[in-house]
C-alpha positions as CSV (number, residue, x, y, z in Angstrom):
1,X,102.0,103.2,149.4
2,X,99.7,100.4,149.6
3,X,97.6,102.1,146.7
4,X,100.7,102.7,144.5
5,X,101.5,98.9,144.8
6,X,98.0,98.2,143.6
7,X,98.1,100.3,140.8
8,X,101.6,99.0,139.6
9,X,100.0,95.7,139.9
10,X,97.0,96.8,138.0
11,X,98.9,98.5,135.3
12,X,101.5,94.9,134.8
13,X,97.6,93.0,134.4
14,X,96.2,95.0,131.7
15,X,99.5,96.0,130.2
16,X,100.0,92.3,129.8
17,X,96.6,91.6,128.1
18,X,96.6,94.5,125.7
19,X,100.1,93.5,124.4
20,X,100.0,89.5,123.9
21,X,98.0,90.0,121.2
22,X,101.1,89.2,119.0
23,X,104.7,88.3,119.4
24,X,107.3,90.1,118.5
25,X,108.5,89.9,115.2
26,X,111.9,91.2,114.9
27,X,114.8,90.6,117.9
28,X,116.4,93.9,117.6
29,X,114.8,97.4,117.9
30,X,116.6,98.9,115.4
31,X,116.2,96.8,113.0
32,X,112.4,96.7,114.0
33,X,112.6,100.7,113.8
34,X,113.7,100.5,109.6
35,X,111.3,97.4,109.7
36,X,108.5,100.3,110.5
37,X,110.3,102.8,108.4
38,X,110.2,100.7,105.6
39,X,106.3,99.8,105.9
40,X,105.2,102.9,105.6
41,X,107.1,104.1,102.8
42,X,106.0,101.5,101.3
43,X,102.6,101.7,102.2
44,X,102.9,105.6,100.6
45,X,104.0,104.5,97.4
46,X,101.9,102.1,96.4
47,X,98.9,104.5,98.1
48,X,100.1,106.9,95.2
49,X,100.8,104.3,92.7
50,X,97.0,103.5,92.9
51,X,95.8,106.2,92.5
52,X,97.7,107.2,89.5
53,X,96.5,104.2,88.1
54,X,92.9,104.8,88.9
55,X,93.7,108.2,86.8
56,X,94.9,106.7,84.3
57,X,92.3,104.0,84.1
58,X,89.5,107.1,84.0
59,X,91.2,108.9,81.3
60,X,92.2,105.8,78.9
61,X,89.2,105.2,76.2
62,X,89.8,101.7,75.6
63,X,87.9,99.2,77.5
64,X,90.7,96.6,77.8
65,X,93.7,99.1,79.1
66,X,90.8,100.8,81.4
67,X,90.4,97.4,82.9
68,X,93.9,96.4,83.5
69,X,94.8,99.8,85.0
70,X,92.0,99.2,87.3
71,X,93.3,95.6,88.3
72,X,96.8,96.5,88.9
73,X,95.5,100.0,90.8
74,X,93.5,97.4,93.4
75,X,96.7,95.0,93.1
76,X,98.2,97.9,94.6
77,X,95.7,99.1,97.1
78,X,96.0,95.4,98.4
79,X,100.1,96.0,99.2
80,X,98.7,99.2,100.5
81,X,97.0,97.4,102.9
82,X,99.8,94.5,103.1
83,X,102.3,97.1,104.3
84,X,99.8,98.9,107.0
85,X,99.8,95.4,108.1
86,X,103.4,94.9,108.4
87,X,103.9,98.4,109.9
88,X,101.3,97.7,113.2
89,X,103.3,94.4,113.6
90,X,106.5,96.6,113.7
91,X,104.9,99.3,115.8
92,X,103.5,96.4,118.7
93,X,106.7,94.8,118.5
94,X,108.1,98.2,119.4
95,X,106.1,98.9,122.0
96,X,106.3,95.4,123.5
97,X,109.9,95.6,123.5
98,X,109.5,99.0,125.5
99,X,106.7,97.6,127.6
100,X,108.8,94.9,128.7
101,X,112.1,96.8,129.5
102,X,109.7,99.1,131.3
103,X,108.5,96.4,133.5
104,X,111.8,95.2,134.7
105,X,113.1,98.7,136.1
106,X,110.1,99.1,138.1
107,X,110.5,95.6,139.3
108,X,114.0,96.9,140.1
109,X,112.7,100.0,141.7
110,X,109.5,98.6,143.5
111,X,111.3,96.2,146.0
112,X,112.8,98.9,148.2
113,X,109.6,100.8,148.4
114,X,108.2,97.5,149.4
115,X,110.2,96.8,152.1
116,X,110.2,100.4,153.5
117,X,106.5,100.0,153.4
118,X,106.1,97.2,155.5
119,X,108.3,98.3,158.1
120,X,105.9,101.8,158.1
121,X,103.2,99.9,158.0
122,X,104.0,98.0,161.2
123,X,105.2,101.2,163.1
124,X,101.7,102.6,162.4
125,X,100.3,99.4,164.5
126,X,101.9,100.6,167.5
127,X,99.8,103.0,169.8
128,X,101.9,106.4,170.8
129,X,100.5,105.8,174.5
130,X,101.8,102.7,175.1
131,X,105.4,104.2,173.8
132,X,105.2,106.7,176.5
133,X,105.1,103.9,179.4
134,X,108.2,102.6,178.0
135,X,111.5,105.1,178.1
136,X,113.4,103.0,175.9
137,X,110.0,103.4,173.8
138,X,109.9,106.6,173.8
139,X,113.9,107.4,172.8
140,X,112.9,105.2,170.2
141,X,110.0,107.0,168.9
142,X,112.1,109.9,168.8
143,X,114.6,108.1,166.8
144,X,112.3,106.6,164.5
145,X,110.4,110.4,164.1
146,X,113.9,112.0,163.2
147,X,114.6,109.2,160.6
148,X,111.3,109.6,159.4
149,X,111.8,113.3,158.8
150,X,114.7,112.5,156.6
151,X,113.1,109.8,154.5
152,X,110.4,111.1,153.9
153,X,111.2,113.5,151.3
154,X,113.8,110.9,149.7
155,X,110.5,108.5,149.4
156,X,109.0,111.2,147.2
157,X,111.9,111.6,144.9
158,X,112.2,107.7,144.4
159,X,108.2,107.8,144.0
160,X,108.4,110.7,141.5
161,X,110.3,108.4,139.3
162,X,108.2,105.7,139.6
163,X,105.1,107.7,139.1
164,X,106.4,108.8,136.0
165,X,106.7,105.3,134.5
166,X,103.7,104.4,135.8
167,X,102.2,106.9,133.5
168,X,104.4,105.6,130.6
169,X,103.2,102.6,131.5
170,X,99.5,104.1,130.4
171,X,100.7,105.5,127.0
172,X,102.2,101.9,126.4
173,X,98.9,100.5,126.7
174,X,96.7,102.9,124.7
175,X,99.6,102.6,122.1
176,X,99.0,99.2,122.3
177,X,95.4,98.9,121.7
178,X,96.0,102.0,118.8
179,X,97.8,99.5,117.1
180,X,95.9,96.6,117.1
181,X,92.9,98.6,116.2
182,X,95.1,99.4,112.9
183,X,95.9,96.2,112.5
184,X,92.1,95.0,112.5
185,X,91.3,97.6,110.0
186,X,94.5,97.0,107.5
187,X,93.4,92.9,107.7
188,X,89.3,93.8,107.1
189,X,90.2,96.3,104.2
190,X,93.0,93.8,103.0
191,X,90.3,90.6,102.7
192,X,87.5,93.0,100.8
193,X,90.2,93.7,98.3
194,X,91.5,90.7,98.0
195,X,88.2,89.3,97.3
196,X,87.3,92.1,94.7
197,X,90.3,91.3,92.6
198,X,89.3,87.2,92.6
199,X,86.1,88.3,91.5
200,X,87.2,90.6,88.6
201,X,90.1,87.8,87.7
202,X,87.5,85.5,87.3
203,X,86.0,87.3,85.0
204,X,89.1,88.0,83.1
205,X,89.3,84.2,83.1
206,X,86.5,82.9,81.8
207,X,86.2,85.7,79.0
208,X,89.9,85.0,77.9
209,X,89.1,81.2,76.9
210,X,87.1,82.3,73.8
211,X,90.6,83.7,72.8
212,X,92.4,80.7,74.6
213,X,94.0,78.8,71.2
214,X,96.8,81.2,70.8
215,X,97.7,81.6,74.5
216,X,97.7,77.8,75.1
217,X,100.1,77.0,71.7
218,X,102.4,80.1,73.6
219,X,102.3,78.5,76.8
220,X,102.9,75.2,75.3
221,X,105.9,76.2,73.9
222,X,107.3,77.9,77.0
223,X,106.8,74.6,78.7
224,X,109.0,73.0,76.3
225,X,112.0,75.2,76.6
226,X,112.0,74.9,80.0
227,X,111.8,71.3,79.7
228,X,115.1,71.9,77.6
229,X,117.1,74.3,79.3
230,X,119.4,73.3,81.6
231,X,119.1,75.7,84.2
232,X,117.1,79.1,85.0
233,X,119.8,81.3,82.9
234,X,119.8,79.2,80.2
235,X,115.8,79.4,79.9
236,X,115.9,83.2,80.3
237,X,118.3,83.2,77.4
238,X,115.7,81.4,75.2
239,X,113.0,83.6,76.2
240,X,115.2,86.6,74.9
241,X,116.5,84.9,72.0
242,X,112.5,83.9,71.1
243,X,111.5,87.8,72.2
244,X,113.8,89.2,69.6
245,X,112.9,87.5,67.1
246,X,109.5,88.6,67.3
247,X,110.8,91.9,67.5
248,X,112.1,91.7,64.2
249,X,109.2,89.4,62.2
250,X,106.9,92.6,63.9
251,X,109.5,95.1,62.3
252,X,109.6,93.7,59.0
253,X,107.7,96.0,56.7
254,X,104.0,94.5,55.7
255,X,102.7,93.8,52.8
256,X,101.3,96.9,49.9
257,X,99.0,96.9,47.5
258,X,100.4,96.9,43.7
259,X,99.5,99.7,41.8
260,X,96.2,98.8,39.9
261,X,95.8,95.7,40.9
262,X,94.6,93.8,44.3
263,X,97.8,91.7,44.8
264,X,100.0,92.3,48.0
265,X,104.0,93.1,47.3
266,X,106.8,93.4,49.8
267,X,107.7,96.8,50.3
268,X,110.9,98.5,49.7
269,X,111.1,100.7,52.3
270,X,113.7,100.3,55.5
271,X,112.7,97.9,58.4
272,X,111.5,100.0,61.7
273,X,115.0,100.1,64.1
274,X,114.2,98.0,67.0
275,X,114.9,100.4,70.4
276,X,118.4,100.7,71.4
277,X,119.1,99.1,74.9
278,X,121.0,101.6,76.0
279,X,118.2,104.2,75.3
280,X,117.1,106.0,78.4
281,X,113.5,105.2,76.6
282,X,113.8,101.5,76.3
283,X,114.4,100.7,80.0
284,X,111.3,99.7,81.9
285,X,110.6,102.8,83.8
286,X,108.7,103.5,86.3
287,X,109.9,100.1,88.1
288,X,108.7,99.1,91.2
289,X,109.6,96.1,93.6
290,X,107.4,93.2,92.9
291,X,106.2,92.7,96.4
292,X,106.6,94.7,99.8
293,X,109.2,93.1,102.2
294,X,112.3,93.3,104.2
295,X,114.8,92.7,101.9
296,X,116.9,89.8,102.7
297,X,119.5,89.0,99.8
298,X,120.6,92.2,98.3
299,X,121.9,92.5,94.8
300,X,126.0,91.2,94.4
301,X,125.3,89.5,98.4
302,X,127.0,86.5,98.7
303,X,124.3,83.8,97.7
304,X,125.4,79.5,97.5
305,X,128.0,79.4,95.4
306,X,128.3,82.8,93.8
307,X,127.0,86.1,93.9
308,X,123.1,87.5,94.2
309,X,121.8,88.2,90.7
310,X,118.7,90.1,92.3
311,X,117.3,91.0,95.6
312,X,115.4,88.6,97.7
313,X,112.2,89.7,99.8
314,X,110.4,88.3,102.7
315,X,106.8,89.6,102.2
316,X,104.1,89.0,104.7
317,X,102.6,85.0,104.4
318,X,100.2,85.0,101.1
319,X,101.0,88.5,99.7
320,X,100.3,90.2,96.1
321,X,102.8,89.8,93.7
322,X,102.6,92.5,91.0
323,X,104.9,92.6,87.5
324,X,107.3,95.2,88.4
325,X,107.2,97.2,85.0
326,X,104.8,97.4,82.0
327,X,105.8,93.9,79.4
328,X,104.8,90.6,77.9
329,X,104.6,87.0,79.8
330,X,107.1,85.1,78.5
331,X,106.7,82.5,81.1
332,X,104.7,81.6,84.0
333,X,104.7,77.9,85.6
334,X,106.7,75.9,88.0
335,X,110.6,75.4,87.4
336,X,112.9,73.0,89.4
337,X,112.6,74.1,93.1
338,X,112.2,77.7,92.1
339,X,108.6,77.7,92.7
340,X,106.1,79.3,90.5
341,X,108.3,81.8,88.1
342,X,107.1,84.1,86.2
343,X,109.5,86.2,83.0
344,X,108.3,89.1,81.9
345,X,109.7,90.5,78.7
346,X,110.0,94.7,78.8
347,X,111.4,96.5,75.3
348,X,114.5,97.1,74.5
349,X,116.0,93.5,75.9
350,X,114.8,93.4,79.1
351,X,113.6,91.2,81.4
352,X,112.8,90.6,84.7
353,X,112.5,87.5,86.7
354,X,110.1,86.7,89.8
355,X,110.5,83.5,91.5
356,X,109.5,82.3,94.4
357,X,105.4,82.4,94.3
358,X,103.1,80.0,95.1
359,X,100.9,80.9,92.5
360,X,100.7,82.6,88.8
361,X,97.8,84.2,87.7
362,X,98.9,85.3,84.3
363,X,99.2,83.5,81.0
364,X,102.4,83.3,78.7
365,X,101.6,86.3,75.7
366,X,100.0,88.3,78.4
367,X,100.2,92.3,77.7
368,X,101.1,93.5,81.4
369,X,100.5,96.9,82.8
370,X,103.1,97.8,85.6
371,X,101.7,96.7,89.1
372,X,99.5,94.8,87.6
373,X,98.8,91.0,89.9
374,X,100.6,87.9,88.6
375,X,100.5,85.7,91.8
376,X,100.9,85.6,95.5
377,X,103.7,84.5,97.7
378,X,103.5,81.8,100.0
379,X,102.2,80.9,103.6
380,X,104.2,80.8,106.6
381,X,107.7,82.6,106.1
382,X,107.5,83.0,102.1
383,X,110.4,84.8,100.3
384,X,110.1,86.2,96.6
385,X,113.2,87.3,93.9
386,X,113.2,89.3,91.3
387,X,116.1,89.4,89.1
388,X,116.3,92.2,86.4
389,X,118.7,91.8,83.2
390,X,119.1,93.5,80.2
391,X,120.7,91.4,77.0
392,X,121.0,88.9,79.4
393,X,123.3,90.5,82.2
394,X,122.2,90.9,85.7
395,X,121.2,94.7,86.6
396,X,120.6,95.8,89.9
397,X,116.9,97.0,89.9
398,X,117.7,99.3,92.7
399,X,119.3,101.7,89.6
400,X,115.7,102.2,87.8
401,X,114.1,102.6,90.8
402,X,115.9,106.0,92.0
């Protein structure tokens, strides 16, 4: 008995150690349960979504799509690595949840033992001879010997229990230290991506300021309609009413050279149709979340004084930010308390809003691959939104997802 209260103590020691390594995340285990569900699916998808894009990037020609399929496939291996992260937190939360509730029934079930222990243990001091010069001694030996034979065998059932969850108790731990190995290897593999994509933004960088002059008189004006607009809504319907315009200066037919001559008419054939919104074509497809997270505000969720015109994640502190389908930059900067926002125009009169980062790495006129990195989220407890709308009414983003 003594050596089964050792080990219990042993186990509670080590158990303890392997398992502080970090606090629990989530309060209930169900919720921690999706939490771990969601991670890696998540980590699946965008495990796939790289390396379609690192196809594509190996099969494209062109020097400037190869590189920006090749950025957004290592924007996605770093949420690959974001949501193995987020799934060992999930998976140590559940196994410290277990851990603990473990240690409370044998608590529960060790203080009987204990007592019926120490009155064994002080039996055993008492010399049989010294019984038998005592009667009374002896009737009570015989007592204690036929209580003994009863007990015994109930000791081993209790025991068989306990052994059990001592062994439990062993799986917890290697469990433990299983995921916390996982964890170091998602945050090592996270921080070499991380810094490969700094290093090939940089270069992006400083080759894009020989072409700067065009982007900066773009950015400048998206500065001042936001400095105009009275609210968010009102600059996203700027943004559209700006994008189709282009749309229809680019479909306007181009000048043609006169016949025998070398002066440039107008021609007189029919303007290109600009794609119909509600074309199955024209909707930004495939469209992917723009960061991995619990989802906190769903879309048509009671949000301040109306309804949620997006969903609203809580990614892990500091985490990629990718454009959720292939479009233009129609905005990136700070806007009253929003954050860093960035709008990203798709055909066909859509758009999709991301608020909520801490930084913007892309310009305003920037040609965006889908997945490709346009920020990170914050420190600390960071949420991000994205809002999807097409001619300027909300869409749930959920429906071009399935």
């Amino acid at each position: 008995m003594t050596r089964l209260l050792l080990i219990l103590s042993a186990i509670g020691l080590l158990g303890a150690a392997a398992l502080a390594q970090r606090a629990p995340v989530y309060d209930d285990a169900g919720e921690t349960r999706m939490a771990l569900e969601q991670a890696l699916a998540e980590r699946t998808a965008a495990e796939a979504r790289s390396e379609r894009l690192e196809q594509e990037a190996q099969e494209t020609q062109d020097a400037v799509k190869r590189t920006a399929r090749q950025v957004a496939a290592l924007a996605a291996r770093i949420q690959q690595a974001e949501a193995g992260i987020a799934a060992a937190e999930a998976r140590t939360a559940l196994i410290e949840r277990e851990y603990a509730q473990l240690r409370e029934e044998l608590g529960r079930e060790q203080r009987p033992i204990v007592r019926l222990t120490a009155a064994l243990q002080q039996f055993s001091r008492r010399p049989v001879a010294l019984s038998l010069l005592r009667p009374g001694d002896v009737r009570e030996l015989v007592y204690l010997r036929a209580v003994m034979s009863n007990t015994v065998p109930q000791v081993a059932a209790r025991t068989t229990s306990l052994r059990s969850r001592i062994s439990r108790s062993r799986q917890l731990r290697a469990e433990a230290e299983e995921a916390a190995q996982a964890l170091r290897n998602e945050e090592a593999a996270l921080d070499e991506r991380r810094t490969e994509l700094a290093n090939i933004e940089t270069r992006q960088r400083l080759a894009a300021r020989q072409a700067g002059s065009i982007a900066s008189r773009e950015a400048e004006r998206a500065l001042a309609l936001a400095e105009e607009a009275r609210d968010l809504d009102a600059l996203v319907g700027e943004l559209d009413r700006a994008a189709e315009l282009r749309g229809k200066l680019a479909a306007l037919p181009g000048p043609t050279m006169r016949p025998g001559s070398g002066r440039a008419v107008s021609a007189a054939r029919e303007p290109v149709p600009l794609p119909s919104a509600s074309s199955e074509q024209s909707s930004p497809r495939p469209y992917i979340l723009p960061v991995a997270g619990r989802t906190v505000t769903g879309f048509g969720a009671p949000a301040g004084s109306g309804l949620s015109q997006g969903i609203t994640l809580a990614p892990l502190a500091n985490a990629q930010v990718v454009a959720p389908a292939e479009g233009r930059v129609g905005f990136a900067g700070p806007y009253r308390g929003f954050g860093q926002i960035v709008i990203i125009e798709h055909v066909g009169g859509w758009t999709s809003l991301v608020t909520g980062l801490a930084r913007s790495d892309v310009r305003v006129g920037e040609q965006l691959v889908g997945g490709a990195p346009i920020g990170v989220a914050g420190p600390g407890r960071p949420t991000i939104s994205v809002e999807l709308r097409r001619q300027g009414e909300p869409v749930n983003p959920l429906e071009l997802m399935r």
